[in-house]
PDB file with SEQRES, HELIX, SHEET and CRYST1 records, atoms N, CA, C and O in Angstrom:
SEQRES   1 A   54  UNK UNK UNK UNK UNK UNK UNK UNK UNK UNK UNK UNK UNK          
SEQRES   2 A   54  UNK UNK UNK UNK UNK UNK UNK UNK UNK UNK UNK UNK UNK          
SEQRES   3 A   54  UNK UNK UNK UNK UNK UNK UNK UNK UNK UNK UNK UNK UNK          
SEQRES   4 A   54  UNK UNK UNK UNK UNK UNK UNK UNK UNK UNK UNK UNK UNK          
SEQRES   5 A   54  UNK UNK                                                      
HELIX    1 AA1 UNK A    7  UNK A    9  5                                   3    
HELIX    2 AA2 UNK A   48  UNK A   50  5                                   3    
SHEET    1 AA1 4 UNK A  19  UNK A  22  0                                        
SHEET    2 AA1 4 UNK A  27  UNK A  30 -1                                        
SHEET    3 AA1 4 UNK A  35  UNK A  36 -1                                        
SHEET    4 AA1 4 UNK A  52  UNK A  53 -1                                        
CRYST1    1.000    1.000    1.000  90.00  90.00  90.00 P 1           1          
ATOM      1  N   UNK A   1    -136.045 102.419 -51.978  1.00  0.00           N  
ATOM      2  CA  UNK A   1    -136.804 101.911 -53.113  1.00  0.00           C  
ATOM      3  C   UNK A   1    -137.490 100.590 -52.767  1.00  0.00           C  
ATOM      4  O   UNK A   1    -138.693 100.480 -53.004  1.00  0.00           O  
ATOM      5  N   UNK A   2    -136.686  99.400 -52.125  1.00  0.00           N  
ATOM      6  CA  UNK A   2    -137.228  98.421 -51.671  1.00  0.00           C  
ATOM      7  C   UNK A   2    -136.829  98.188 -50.621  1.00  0.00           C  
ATOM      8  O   UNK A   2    -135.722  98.595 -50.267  1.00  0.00           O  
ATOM      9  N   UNK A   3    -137.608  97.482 -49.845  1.00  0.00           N  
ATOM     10  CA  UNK A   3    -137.671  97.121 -47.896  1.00  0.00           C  
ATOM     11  C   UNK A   3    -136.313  96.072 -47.960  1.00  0.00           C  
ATOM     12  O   UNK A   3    -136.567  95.061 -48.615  1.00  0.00           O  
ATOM     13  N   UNK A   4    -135.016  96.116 -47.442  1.00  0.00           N  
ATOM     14  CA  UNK A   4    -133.955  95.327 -47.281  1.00  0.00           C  
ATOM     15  C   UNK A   4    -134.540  94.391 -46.770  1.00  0.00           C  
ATOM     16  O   UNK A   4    -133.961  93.433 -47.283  1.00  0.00           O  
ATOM     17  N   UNK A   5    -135.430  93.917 -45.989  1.00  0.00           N  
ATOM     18  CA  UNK A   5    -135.876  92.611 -45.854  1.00  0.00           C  
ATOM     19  C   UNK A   5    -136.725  91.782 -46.576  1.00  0.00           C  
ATOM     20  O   UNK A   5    -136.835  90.566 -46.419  1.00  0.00           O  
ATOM     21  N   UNK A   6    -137.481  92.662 -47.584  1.00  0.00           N  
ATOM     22  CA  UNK A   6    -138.054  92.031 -48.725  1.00  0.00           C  
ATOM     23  C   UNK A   6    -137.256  91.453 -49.419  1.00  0.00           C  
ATOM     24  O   UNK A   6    -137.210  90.271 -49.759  1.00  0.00           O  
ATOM     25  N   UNK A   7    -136.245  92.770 -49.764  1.00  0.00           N  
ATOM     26  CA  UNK A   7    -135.081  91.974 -50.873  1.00  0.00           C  
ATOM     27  C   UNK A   7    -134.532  90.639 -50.025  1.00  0.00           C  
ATOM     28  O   UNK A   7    -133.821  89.827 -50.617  1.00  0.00           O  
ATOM     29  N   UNK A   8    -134.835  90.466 -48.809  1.00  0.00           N  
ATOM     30  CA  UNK A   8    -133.361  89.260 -48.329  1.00  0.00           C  
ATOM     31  C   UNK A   8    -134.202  87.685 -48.445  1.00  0.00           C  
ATOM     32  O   UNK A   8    -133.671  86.595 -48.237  1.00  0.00           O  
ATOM     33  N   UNK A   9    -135.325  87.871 -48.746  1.00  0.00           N  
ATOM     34  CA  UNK A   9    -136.257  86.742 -49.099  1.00  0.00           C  
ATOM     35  C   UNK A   9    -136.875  86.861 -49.717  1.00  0.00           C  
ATOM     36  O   UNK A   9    -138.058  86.546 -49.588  1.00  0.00           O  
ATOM     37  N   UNK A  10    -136.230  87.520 -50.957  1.00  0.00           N  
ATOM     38  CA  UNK A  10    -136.941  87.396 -52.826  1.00  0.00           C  
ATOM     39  C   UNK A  10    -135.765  86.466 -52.939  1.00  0.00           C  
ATOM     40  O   UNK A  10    -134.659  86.611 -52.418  1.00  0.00           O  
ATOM     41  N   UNK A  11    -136.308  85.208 -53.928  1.00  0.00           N  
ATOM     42  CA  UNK A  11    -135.340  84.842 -54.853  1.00  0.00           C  
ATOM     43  C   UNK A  11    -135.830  84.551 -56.347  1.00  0.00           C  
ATOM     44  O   UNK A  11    -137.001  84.227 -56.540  1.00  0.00           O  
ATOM     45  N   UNK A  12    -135.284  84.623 -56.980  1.00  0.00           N  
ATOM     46  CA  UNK A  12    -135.637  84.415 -58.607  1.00  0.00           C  
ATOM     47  C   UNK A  12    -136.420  83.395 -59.138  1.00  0.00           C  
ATOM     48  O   UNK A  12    -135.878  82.308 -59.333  1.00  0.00           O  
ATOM     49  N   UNK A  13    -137.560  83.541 -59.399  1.00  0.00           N  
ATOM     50  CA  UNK A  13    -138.812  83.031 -59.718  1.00  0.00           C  
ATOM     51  C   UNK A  13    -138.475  81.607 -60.516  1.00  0.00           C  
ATOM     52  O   UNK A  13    -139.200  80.656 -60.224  1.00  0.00           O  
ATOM     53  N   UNK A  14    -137.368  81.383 -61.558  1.00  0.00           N  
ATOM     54  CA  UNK A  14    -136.481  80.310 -62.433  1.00  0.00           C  
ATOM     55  C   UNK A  14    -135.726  79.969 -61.517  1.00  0.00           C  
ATOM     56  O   UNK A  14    -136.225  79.015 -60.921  1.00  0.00           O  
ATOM     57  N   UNK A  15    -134.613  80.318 -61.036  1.00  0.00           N  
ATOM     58  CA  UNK A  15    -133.584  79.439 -60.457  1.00  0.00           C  
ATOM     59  C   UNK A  15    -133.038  79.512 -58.797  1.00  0.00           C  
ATOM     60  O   UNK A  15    -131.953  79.303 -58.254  1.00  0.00           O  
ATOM     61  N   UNK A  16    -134.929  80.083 -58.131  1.00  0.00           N  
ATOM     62  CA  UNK A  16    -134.249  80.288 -56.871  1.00  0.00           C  
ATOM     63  C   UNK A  16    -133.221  80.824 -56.338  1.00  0.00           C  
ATOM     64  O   UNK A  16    -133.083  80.934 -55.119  1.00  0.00           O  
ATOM     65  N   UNK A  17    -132.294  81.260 -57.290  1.00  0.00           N  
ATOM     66  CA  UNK A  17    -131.164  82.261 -56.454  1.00  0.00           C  
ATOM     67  C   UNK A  17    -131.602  83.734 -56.050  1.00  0.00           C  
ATOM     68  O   UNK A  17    -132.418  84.515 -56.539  1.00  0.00           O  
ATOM     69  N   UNK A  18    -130.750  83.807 -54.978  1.00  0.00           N  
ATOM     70  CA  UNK A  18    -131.055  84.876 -54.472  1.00  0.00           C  
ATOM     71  C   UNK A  18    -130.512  86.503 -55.691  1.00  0.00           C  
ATOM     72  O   UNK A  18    -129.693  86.515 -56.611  1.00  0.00           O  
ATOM     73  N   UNK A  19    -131.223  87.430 -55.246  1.00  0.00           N  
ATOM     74  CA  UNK A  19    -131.368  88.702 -55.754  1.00  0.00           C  
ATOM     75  C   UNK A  19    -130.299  89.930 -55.760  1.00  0.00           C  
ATOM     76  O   UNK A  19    -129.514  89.854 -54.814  1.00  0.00           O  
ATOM     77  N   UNK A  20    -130.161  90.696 -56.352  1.00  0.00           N  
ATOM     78  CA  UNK A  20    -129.214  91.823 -56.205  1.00  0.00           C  
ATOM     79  C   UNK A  20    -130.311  93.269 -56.904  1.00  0.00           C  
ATOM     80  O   UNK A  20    -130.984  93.280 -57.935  1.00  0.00           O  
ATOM     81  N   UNK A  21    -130.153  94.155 -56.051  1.00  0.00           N  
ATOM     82  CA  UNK A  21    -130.738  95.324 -56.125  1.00  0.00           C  
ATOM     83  C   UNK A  21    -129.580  95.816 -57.245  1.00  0.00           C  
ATOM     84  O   UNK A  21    -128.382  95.532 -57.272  1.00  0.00           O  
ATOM     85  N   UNK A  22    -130.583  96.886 -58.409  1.00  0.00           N  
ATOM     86  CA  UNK A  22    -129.967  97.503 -59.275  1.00  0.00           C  
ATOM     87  C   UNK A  22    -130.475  98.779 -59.363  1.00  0.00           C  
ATOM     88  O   UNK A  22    -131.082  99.179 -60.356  1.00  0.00           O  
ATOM     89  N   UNK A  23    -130.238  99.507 -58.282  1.00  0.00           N  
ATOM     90  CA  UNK A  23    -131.316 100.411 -57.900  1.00  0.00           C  
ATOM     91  C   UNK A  23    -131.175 101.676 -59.236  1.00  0.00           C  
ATOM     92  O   UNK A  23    -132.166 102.221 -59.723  1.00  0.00           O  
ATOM     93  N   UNK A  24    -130.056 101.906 -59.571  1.00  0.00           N  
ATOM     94  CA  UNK A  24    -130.065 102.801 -61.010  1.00  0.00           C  
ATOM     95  C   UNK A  24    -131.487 102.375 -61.624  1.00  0.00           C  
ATOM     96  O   UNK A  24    -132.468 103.109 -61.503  1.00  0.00           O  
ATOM     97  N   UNK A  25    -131.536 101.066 -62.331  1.00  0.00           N  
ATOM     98  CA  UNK A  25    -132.584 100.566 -62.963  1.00  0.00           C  
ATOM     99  C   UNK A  25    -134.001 100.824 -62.822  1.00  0.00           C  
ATOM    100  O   UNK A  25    -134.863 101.358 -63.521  1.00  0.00           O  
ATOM    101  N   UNK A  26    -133.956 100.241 -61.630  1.00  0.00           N  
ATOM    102  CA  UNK A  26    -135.291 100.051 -61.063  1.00  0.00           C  
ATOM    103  C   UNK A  26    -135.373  98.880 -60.959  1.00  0.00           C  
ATOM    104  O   UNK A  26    -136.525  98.449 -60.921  1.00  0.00           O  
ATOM    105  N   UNK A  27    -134.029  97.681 -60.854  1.00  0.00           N  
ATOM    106  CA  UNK A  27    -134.660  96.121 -61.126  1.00  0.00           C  
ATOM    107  C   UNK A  27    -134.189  95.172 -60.246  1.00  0.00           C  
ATOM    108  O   UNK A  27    -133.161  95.572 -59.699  1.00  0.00           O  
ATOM    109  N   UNK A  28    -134.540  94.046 -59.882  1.00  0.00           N  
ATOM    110  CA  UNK A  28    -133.711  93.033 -59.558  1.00  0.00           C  
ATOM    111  C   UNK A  28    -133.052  91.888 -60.532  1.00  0.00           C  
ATOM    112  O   UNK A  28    -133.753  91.315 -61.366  1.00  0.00           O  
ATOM    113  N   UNK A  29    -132.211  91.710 -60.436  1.00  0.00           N  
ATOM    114  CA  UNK A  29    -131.303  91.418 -61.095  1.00  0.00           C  
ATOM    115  C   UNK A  29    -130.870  89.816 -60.321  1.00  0.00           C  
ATOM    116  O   UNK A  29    -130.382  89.871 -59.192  1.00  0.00           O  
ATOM    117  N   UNK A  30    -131.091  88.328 -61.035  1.00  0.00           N  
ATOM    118  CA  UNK A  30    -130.675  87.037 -61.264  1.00  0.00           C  
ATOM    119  C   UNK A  30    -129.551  87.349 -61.730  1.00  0.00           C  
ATOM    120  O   UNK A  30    -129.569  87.710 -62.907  1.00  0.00           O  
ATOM    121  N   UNK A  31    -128.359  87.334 -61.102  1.00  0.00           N  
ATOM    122  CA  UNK A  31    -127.266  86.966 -62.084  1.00  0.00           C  
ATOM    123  C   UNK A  31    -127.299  85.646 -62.743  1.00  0.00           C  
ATOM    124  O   UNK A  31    -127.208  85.549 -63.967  1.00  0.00           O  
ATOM    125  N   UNK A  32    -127.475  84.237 -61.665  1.00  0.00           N  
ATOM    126  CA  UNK A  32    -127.603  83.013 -62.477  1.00  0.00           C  
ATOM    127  C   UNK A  32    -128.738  82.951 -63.579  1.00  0.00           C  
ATOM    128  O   UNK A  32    -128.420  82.363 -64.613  1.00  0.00           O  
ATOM    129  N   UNK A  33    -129.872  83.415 -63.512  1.00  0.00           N  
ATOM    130  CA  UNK A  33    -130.774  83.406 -64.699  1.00  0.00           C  
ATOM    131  C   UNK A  33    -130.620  84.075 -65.998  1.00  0.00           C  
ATOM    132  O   UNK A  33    -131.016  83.585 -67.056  1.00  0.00           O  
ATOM    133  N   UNK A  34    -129.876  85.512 -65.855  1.00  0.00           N  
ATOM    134  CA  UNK A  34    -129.481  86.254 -66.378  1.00  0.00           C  
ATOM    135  C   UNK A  34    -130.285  87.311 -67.025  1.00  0.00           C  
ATOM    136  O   UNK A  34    -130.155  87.888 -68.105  1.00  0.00           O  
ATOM    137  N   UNK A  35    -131.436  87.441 -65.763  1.00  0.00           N  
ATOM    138  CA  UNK A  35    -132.845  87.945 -65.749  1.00  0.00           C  
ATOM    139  C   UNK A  35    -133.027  89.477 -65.359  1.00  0.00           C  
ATOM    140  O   UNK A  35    -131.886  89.801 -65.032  1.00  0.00           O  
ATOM    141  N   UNK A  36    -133.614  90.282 -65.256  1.00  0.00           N  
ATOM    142  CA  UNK A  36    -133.584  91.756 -64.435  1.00  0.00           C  
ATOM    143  C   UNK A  36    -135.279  91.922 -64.351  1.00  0.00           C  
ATOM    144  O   UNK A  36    -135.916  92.624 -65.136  1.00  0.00           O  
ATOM    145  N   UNK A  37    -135.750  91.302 -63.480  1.00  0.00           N  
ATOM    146  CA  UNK A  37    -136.945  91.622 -62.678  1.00  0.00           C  
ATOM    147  C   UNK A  37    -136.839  92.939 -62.366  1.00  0.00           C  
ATOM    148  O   UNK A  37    -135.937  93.428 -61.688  1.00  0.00           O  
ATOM    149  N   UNK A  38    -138.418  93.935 -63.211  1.00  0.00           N  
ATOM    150  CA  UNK A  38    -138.562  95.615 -63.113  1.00  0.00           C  
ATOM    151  C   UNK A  38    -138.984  95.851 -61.612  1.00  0.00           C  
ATOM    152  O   UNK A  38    -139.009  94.819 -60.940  1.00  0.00           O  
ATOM    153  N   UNK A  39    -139.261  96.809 -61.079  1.00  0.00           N  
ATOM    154  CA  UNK A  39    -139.787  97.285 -60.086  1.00  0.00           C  
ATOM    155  C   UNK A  39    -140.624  98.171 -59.761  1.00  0.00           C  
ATOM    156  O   UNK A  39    -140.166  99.172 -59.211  1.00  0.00           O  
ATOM    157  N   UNK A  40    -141.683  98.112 -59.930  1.00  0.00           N  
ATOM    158  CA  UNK A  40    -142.646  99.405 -60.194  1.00  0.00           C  
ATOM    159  C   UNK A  40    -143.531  99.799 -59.510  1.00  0.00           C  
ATOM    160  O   UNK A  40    -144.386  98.958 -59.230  1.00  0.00           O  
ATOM    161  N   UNK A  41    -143.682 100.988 -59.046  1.00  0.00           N  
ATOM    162  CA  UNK A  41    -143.845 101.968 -57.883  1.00  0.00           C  
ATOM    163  C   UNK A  41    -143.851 101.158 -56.479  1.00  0.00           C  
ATOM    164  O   UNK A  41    -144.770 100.913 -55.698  1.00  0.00           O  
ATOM    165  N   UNK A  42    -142.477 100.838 -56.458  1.00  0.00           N  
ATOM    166  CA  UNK A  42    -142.046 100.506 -55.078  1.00  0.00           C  
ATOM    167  C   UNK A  42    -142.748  98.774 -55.272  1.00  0.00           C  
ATOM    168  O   UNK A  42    -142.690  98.167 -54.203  1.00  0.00           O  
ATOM    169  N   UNK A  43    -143.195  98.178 -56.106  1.00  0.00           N  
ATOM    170  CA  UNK A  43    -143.447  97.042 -55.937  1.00  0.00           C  
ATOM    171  C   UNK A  43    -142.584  95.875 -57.112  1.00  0.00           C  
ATOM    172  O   UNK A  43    -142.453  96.078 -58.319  1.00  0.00           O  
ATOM    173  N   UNK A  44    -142.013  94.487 -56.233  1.00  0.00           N  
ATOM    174  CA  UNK A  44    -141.118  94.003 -57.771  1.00  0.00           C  
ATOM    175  C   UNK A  44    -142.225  93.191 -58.410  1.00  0.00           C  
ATOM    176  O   UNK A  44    -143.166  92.625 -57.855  1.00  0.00           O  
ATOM    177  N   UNK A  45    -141.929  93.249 -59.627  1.00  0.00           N  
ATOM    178  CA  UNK A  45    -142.843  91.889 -60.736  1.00  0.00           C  
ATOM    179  C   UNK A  45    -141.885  91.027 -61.054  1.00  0.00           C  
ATOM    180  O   UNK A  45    -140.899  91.320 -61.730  1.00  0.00           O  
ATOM    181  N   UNK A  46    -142.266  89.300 -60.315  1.00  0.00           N  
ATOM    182  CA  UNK A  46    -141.584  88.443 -59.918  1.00  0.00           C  
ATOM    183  C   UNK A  46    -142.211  88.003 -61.484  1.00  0.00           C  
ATOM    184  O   UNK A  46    -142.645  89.139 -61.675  1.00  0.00           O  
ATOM    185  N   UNK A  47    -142.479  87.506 -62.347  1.00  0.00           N  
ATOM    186  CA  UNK A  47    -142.845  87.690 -63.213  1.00  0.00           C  
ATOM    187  C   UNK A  47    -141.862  86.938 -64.490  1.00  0.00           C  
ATOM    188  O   UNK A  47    -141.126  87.812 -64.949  1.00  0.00           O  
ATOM    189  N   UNK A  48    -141.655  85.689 -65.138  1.00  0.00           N  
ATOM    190  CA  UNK A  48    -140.601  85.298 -65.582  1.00  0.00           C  
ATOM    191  C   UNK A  48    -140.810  86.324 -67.165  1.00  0.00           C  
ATOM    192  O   UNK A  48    -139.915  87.087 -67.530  1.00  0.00           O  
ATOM    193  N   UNK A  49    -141.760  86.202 -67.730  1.00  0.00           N  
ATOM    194  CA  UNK A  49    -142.414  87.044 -69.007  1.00  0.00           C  
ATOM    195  C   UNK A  49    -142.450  88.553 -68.903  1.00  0.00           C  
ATOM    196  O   UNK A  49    -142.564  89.269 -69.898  1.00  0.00           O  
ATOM    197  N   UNK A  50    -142.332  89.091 -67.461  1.00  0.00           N  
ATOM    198  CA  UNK A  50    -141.875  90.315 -67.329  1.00  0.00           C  
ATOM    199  C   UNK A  50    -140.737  90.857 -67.343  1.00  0.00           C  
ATOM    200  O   UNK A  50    -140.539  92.042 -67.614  1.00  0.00           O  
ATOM    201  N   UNK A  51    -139.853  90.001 -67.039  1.00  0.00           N  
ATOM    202  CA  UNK A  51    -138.013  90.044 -67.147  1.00  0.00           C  
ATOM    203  C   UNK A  51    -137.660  90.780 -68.232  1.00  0.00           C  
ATOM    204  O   UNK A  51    -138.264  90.866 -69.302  1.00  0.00           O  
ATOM    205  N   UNK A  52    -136.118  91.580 -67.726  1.00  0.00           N  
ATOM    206  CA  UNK A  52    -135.800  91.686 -69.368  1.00  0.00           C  
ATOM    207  C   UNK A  52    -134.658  90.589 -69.391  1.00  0.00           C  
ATOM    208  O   UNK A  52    -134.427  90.150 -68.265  1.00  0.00           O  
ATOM    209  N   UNK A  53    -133.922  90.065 -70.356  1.00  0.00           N  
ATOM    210  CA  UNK A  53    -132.754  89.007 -70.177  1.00  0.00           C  
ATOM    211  C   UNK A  53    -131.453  90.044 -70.228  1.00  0.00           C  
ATOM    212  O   UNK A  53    -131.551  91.006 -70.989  1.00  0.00           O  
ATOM    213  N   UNK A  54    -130.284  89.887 -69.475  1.00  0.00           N  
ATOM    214  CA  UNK A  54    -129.296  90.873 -69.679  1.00  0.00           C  
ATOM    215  C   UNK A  54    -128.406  90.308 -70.471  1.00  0.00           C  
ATOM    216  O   UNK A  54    -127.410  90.938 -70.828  1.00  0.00           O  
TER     217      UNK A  54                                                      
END                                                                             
């Protein structure tokens, strides 16, 4: 779904922490923000207004 090296130098657009794949979803997932960045057709939307909050 996403390039493991993309994911290893995404970090969360708010709090710079690094990312966790939620691949069920489709999202990346801030645990510290408490954010879930979508992913759509193979591309993420870093996007703070695109988030959903979990």
């Amino acid at each position: 779904m996403i390039d493991p090296e993309l994911l290893a130098i995404l970090v969360c657009p708010l709090t710079r922490a690094p990312l966790r794949l939620d691949a069920e979803r489709g999202e990346l997932v801030s645990d510290e923000a408490g954010l879930a960045y979508p992913i759509r057709d193979g591309v993420p939307v870093m996007l703070i207004e695109e988030a959903r909050r979990l």
